[in-house]
C-alpha positions in Angstrom: 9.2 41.8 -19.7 11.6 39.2 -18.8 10.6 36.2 -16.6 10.6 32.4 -15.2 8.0 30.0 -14.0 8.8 28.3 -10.7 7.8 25.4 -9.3 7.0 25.6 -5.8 5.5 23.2 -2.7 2.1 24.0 -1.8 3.7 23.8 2.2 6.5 26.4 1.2 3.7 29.1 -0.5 4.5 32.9 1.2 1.7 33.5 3.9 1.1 37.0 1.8 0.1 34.9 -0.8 -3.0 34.1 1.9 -3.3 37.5 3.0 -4.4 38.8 -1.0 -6.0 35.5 -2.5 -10.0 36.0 -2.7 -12.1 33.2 -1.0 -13.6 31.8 -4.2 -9.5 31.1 -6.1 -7.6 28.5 -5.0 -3.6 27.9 -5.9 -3.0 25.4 -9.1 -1.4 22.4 -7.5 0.1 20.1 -9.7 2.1 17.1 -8.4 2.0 18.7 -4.7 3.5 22.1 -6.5 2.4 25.7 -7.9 3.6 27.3 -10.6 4.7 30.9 -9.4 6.1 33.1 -11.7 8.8 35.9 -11.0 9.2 38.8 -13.6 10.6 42.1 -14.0 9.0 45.0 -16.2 9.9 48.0 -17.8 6.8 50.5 -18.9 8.1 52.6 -21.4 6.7 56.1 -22.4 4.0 56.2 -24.3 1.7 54.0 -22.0 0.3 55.4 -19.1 2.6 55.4 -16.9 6.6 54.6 -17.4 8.3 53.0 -14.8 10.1 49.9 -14.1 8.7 46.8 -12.0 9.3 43.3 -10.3 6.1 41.2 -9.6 5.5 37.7 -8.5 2.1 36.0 -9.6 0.8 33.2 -8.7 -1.2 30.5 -10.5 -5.0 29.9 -9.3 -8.3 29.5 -10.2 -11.9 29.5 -9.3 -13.7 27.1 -10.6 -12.3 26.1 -14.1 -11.4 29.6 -14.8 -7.5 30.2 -14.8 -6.4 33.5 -13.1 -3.3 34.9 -11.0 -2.9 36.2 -7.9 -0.2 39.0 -7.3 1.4 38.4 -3.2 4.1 40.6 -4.3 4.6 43.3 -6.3 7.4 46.2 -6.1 7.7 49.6 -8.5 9.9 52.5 -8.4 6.2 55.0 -9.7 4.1 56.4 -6.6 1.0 57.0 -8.6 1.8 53.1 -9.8 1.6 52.2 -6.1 -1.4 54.1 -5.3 -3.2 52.9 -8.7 -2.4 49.0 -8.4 -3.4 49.3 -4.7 -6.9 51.7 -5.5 -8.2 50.4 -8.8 -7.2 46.6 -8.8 -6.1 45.6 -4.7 -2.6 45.0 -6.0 -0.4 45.2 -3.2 2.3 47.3 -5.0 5.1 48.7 -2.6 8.4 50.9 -3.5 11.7 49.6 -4.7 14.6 50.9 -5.9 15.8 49.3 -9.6 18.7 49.1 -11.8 19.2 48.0 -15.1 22.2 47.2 -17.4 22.2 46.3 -20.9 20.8 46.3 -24.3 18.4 44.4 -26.6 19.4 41.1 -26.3 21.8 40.9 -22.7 20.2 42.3 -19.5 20.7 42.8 -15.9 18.5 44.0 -13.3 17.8 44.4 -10.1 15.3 45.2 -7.2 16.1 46.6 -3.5 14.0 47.6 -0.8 14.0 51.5 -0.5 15.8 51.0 3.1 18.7 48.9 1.4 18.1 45.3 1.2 18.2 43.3 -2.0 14.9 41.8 -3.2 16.1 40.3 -6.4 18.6 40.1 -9.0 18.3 38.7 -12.9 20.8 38.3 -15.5 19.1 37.0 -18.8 20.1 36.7 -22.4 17.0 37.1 -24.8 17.6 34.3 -27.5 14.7 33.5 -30.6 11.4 33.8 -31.3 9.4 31.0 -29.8 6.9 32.1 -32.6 6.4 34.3 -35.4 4.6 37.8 -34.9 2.8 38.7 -32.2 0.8 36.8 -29.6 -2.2 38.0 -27.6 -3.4 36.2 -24.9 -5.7 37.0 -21.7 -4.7 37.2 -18.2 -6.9 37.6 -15.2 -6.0 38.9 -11.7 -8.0 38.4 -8.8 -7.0 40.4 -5.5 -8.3 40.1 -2.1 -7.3 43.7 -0.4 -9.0 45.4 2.8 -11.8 43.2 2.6 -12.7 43.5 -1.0 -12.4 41.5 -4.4 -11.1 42.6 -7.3 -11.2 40.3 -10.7 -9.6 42.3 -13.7 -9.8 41.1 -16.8 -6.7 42.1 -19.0 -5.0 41.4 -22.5 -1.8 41.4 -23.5 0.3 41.4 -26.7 4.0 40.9 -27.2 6.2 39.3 -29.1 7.3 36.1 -27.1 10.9 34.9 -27.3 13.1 32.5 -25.3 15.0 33.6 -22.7 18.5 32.2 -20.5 18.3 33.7 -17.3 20.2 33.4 -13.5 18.3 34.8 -10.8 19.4 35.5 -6.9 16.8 36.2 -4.1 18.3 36.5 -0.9 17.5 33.6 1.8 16.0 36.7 4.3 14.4 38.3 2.3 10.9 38.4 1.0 11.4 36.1 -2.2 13.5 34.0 -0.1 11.2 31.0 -0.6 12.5 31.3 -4.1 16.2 31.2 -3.5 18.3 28.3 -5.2 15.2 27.0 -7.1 16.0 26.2 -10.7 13.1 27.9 -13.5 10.8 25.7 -15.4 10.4 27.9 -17.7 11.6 31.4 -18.7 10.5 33.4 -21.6 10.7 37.4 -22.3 7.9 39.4 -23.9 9.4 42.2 -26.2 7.2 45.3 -27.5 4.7 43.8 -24.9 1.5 46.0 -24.7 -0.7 45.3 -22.1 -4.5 46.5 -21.2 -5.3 46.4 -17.7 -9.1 45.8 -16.6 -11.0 45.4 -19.8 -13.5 43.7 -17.8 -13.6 44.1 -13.9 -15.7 42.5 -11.4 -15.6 43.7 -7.7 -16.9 42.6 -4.4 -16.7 41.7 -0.5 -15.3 38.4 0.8 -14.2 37.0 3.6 -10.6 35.6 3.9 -9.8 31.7 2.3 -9.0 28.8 4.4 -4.9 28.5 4.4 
């Protein structure tokens, strides 16, 4: 995984992010802002799936309990689609990817099955951050067709610094994100992640935008 931490104006917050958040989460506003977070991932074989991914997560919480909420989400895996949308209300879609590089130098990019661009990264991975691996929890919370989802999940990787340039077109989907500058970017290599270790589910009404 390779990926930045934006910083964006509550006002200037993608009405999809709206359309997915559960009633009970609310966005993490600090100074008038919300961190959002832009990544792409590649699943290797030997998970459950291989395929390659872009996803934008959002920082919220309900209550004092930090989770993310996922307004976009693209893959180039049917059965991905049709599992993030079934199991977890993630609102996957279909994109089309390509990816250059090796190891340490990367580029990659996202379009729309019909054509347009989505998004575009060049990155250099540099150091460690730390030594060995890092595990940390991460939970989603999904508001889809009139139901809740909160998935527990953990992941493991081994979490390095990262130099990156990104490009979202002005029309397009991400275009709230065009021209901002990353507060922070970091890449996540050998990453393992396990989805929905502990899953709550639900109705609920839609929140107060």
């Amino acid at each position: 995984m390779v990926g930045s931490v934006f910083a964006v104006p509550v006002g200037e917050l993608p009405p999809s992010l709206w359309e997915v958040l559960p009633a009970r989460s609310k966005p993490v506003v600090v100074a008038g802002r919300v961190p959002v977070s832009v990544a792409f991932v590649s699943y290797e074989p030997g998970g459950v799936l291989a395929y390659e991914e872009l996803l934008v997560a959002v920082a919220v919480r309900a209550g004092l309990a930090a989770q993310v909420t996922v307004p976009h989400i693209w893959v180039d895996s049917e059965v991905s689609v049709a599992g993030g949308r079934e199991l977890w209300n993630i609102p996957k879609g279909m994109a089309r990817f390509e990816r250059r590089g090796g190891q340490r130098a990367v580029s990659v990019r996202a379009s729309e099955e019909d054509g347009p661009e989505l998004a575009a990264l060049d990155a250099r991975i540099l150091g460690r951050l730390r030594p060995g691996w890092h595990t940390s929890s991460l939970a989603t919370a999904q508001r889809l067709d009139g139901s809740t989802v909160v998935a527990h999940n953990a992941v493991r990787a081994r979490p390095h610094a990262l130099r990156t340039r990104w490009s979202f077109p002005a029309a397009g989907p991400l275009g709230y994100l065009a021209g901002r500058r990353p507060v922070l970017s970091v890449a996540l290599a050998d990453m393992g992640i396990s989805f929905g270790v502990r899953t709550s589910r639900g109705r609920t009404a839609a929140p107060a935008a």
